[in-house]
N, CA, C and O atoms as a Tinker XYZ file with bonds, in Angstrom:
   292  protein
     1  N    -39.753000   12.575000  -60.391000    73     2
     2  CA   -39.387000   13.950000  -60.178000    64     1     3
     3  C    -38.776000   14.078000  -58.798000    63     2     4     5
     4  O    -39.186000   13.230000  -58.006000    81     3
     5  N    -37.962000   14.872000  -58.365000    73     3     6
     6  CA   -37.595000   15.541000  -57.335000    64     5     7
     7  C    -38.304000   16.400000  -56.688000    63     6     8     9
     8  O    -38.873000   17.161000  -57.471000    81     7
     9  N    -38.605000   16.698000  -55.181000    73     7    10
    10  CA   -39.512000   17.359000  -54.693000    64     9    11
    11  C    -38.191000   18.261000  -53.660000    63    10    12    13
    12  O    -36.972000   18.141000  -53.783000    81    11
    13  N    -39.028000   19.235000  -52.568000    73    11    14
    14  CA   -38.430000   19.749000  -51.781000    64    13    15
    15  C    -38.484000   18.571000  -50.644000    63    14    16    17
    16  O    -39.427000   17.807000  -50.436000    81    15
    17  N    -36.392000   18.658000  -49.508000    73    15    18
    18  CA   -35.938000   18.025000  -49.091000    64    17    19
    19  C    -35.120000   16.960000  -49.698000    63    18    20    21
    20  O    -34.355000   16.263000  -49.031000    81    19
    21  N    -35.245000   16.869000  -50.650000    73    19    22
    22  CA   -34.188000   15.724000  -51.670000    64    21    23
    23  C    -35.470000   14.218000  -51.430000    63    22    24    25
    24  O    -35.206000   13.110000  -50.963000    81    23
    25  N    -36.314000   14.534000  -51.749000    73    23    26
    26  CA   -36.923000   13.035000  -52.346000    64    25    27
    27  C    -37.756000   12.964000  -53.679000    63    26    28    29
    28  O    -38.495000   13.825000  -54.155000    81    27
    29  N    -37.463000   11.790000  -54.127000    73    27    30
    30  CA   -38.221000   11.219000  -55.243000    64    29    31
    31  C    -39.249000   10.834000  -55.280000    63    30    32    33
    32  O    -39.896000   10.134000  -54.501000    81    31
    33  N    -39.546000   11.440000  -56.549000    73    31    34
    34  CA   -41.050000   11.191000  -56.383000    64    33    35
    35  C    -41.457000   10.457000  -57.131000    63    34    36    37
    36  O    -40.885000   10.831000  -58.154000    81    35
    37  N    -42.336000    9.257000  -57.531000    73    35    38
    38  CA   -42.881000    8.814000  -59.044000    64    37    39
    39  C    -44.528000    8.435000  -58.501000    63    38    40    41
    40  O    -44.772000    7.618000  -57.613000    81    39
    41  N    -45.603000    9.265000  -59.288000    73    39    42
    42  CA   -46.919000    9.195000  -59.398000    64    41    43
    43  C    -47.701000    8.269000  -60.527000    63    42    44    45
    44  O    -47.306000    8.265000  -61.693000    81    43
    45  N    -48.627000    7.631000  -60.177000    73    43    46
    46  CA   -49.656000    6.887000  -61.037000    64    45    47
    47  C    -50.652000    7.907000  -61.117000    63    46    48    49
    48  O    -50.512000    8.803000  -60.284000    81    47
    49  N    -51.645000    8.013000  -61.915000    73    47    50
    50  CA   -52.384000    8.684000  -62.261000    64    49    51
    51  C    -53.314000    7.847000  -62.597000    63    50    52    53
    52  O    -52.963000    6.721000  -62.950000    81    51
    53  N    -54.995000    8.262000  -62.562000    73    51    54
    54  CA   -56.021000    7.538000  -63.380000    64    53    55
    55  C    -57.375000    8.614000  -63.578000    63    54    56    57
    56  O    -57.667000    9.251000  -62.566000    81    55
    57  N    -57.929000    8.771000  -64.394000    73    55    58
    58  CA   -58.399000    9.544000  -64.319000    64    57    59
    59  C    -58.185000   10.764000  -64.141000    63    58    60    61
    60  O    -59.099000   11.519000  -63.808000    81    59
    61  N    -57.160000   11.104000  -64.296000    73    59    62
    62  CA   -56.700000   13.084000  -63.983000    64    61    63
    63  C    -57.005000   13.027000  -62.171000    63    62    64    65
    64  O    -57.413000   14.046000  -61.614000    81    63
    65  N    -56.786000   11.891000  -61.470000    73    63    66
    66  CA   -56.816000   12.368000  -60.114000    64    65    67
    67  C    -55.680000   10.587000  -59.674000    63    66    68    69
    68  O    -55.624000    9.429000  -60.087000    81    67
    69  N    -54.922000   11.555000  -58.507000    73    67    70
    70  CA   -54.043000   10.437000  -57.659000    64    69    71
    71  C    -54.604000    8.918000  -57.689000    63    70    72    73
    72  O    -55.790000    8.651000  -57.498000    81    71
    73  N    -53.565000    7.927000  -57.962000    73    71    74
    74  CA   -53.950000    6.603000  -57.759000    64    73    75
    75  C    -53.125000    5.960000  -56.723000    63    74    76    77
    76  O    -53.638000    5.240000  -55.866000    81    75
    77  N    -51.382000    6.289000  -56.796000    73    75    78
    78  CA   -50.521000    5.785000  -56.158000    64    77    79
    79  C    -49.411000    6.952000  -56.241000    63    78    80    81
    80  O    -49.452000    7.859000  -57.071000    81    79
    81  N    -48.222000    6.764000  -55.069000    73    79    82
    82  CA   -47.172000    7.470000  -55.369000    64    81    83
    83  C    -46.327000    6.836000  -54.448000    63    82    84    85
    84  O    -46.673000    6.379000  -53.359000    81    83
    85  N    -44.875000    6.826000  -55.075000    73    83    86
    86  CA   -43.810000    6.076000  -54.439000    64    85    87
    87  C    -43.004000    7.213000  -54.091000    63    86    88    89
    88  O    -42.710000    8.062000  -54.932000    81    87
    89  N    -42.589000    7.280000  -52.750000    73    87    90
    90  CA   -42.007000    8.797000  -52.350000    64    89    91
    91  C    -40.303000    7.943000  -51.369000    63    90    92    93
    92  O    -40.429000    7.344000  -50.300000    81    91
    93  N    -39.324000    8.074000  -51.877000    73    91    94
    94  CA   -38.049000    7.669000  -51.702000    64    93    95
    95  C    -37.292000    8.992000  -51.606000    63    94    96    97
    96  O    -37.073000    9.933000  -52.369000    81    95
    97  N    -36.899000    8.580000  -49.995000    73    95    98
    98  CA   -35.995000    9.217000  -48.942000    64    97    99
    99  C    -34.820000    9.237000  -49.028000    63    98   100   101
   100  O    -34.078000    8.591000  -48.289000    81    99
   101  N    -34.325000   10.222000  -50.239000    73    99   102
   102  CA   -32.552000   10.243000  -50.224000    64   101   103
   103  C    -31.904000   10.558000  -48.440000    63   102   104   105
   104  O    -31.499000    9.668000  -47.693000    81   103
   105  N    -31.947000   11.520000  -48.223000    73   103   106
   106  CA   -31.704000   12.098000  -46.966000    64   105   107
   107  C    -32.294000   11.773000  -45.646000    63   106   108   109
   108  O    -31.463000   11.813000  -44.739000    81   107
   109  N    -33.500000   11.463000  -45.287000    73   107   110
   110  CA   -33.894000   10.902000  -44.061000    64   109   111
   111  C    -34.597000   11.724000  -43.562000    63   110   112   113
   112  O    -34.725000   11.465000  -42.366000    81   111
   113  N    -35.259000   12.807000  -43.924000    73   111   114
   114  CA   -36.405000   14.370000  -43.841000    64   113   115
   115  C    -37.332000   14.369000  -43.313000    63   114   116   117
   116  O    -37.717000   13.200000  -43.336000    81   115
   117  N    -38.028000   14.965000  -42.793000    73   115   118
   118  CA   -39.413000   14.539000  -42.576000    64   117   119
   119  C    -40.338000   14.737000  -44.338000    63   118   120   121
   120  O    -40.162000   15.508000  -45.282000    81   119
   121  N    -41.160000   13.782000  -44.117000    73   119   122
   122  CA   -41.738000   14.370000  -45.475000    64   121   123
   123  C    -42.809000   14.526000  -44.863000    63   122   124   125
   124  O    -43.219000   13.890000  -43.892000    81   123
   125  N    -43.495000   15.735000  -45.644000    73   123   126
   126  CA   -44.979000   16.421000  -45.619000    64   125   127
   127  C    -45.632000   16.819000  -46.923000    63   126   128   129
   128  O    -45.218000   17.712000  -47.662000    81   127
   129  N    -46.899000   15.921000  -47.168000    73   127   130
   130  CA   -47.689000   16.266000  -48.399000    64   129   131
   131  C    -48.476000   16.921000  -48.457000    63   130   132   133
   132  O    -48.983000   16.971000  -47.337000    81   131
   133  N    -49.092000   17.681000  -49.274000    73   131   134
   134  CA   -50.556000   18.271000  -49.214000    64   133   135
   135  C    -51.162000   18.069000  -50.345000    63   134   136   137
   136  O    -50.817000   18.643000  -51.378000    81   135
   137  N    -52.671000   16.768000  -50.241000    73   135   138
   138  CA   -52.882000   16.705000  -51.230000    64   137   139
   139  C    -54.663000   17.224000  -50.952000    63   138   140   141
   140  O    -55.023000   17.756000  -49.902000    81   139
   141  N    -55.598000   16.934000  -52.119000    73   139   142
   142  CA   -56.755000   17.657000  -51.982000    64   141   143
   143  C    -57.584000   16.437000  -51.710000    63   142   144   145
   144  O    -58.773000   16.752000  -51.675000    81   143
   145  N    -57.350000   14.932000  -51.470000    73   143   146
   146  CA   -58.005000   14.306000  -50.956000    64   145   147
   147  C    -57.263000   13.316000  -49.982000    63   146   148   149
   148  O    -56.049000   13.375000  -50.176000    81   147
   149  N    -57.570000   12.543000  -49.126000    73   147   150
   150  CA   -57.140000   11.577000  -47.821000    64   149   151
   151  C    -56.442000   10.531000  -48.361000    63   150   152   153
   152  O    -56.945000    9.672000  -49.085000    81   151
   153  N    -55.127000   10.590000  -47.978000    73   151   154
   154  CA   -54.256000    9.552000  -48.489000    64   153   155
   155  C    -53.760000    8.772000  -46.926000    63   154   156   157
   156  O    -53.808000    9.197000  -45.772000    81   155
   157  N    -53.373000    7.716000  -47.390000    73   155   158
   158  CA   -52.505000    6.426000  -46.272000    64   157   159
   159  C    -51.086000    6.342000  -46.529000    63   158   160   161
   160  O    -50.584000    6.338000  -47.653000    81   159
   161  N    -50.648000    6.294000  -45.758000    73   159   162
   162  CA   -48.440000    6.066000  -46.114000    64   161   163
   163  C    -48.184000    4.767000  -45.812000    63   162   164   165
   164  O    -48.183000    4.545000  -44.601000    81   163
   165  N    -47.969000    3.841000  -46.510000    73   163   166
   166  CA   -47.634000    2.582000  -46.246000    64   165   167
   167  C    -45.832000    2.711000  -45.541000    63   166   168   169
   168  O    -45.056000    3.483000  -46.104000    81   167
   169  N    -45.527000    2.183000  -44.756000    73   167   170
   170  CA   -44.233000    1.880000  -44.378000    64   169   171
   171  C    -43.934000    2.636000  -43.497000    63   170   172   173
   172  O    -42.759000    2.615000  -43.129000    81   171
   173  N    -45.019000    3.705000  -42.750000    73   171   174
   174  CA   -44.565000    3.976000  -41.388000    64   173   175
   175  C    -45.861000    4.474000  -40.710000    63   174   176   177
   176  O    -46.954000    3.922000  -40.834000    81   175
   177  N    -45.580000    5.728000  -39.882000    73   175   178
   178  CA   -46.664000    6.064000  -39.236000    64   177   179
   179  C    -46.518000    7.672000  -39.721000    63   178   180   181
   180  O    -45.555000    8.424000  -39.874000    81   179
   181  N    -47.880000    7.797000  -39.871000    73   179   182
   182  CA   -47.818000    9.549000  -40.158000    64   181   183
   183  C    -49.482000    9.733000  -39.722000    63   182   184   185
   184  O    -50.476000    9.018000  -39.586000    81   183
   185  N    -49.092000   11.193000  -39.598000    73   183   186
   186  CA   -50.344000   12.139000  -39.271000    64   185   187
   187  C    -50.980000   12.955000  -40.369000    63   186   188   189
   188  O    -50.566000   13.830000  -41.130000    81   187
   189  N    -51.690000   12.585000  -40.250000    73   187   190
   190  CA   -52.947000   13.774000  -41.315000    64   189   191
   191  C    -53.998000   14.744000  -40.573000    63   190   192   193
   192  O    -54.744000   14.353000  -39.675000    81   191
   193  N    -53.969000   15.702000  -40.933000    73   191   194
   194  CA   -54.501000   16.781000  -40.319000    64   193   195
   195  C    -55.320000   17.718000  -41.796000    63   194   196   197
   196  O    -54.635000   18.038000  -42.768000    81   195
   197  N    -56.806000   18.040000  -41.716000    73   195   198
   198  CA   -57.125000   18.604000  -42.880000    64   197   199
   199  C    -57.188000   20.297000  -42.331000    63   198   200   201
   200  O    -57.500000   20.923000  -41.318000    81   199
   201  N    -56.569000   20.605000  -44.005000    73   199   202
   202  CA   -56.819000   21.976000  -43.215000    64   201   203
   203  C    -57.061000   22.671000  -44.736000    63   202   204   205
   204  O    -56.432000   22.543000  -45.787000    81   203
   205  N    -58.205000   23.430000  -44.396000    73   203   206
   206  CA   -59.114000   24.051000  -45.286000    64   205   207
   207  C    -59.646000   22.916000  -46.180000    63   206   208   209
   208  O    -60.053000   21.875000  -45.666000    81   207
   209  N    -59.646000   23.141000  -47.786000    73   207   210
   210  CA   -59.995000   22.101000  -48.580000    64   209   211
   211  C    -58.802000   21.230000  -48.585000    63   210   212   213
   212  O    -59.334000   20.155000  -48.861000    81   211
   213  N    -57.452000   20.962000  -48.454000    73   211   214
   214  CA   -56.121000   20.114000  -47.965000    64   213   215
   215  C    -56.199000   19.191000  -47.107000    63   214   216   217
   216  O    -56.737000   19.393000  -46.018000    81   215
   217  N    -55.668000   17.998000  -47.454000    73   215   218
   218  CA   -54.880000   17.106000  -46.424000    64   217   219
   219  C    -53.212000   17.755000  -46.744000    63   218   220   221
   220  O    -52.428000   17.895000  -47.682000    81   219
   221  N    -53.335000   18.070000  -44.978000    73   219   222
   222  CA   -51.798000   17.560000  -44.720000    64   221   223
   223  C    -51.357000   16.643000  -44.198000    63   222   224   225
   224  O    -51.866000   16.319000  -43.125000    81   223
   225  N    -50.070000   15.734000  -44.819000    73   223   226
   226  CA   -50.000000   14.696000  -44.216000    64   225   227
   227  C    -48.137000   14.957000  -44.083000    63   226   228   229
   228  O    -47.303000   15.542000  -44.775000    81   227
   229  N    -48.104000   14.168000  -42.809000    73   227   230
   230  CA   -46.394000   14.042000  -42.291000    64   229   231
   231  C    -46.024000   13.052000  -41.725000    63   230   232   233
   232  O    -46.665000   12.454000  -40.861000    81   231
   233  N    -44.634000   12.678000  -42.266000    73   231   234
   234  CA   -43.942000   11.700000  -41.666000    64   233   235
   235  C    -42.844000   11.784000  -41.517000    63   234   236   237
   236  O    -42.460000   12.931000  -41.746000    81   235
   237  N    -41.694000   10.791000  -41.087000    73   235   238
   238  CA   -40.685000   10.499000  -40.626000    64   237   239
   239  C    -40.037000    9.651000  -41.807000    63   238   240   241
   240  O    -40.524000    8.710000  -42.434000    81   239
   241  N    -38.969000   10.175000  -41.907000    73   239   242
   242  CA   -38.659000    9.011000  -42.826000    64   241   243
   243  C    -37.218000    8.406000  -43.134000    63   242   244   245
   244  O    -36.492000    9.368000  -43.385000    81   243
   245  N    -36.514000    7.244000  -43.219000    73   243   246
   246  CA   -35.074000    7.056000  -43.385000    64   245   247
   247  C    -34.657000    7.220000  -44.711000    63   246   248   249
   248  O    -35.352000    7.253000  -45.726000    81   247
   249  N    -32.894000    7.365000  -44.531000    73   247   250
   250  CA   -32.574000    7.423000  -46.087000    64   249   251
   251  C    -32.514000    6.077000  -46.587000    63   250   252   253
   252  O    -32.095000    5.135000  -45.914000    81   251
   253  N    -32.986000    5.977000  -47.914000    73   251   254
   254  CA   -32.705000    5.055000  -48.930000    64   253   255
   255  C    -34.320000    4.508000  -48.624000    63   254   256   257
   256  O    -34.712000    3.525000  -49.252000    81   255
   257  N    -35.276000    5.215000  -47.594000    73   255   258
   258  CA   -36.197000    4.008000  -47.870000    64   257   259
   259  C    -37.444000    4.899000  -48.625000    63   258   260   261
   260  O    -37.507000    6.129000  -48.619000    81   259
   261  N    -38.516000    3.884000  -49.340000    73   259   262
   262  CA   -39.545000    4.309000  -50.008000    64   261   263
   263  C    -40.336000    3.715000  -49.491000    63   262   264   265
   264  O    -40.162000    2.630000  -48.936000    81   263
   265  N    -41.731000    4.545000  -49.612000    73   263   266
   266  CA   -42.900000    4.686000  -49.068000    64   265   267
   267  C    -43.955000    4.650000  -49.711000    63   266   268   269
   268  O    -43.889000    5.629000  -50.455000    81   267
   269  N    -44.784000    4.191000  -49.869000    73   267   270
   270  CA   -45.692000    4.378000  -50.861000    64   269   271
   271  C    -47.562000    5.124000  -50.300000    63   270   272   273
   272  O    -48.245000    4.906000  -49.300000    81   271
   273  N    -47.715000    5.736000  -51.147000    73   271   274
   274  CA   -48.691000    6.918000  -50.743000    64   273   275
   275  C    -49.841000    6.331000  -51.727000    63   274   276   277
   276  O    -49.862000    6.059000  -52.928000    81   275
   277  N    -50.859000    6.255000  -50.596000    73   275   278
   278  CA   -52.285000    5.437000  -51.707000    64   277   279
   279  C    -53.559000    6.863000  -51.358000    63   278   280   281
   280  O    -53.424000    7.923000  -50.746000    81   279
   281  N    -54.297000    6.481000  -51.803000    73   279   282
   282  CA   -55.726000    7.204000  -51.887000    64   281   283
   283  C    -56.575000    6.467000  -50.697000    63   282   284   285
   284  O    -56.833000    5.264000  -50.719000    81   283
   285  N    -56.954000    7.322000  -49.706000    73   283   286
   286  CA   -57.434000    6.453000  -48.945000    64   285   287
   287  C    -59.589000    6.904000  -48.518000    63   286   288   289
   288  O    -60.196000    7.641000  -47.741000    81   287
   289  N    -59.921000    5.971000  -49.532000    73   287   290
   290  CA   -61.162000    6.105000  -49.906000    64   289   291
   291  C    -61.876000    4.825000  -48.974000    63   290   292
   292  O    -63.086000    4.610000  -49.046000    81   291
């Protein structure tokens, strides 16, 4: 799927809750997620900050590259 900022998105699923997600940087954006539990960004450096029941998480990111977003338990 397509998200806001022009990136792609493709999710694993298990259990009706996040397993993996590959998040590819048409444009070079910052990307920012908000998910409801603590995830890791493989392939750069980002910040997570919780706010309320949310993780927000942000990064930096180039075009053409992908990132991959894990569950970080």
């Amino acid at each position: 799927m397509k998200s806001r900022g022009n990136f792609e998105v493709a999710i694993a699923w298990k259990n009706h809750q996040l397993k993996q997600a590959e998040i590819k940087s048409n444009l070079g954006n910052k990307c920012v997620l908000r998910t409801s539990v603590p995830v890791r960004v493989k392939g750069t450096v980002s910040t997570q900050v919780q706010d309320g029941n949310y993780y927000i998480n942000m990064f930096d990111t180039q075009k053409g590259s992908t990132y991959l977003v894990e569950v970080d338990l």
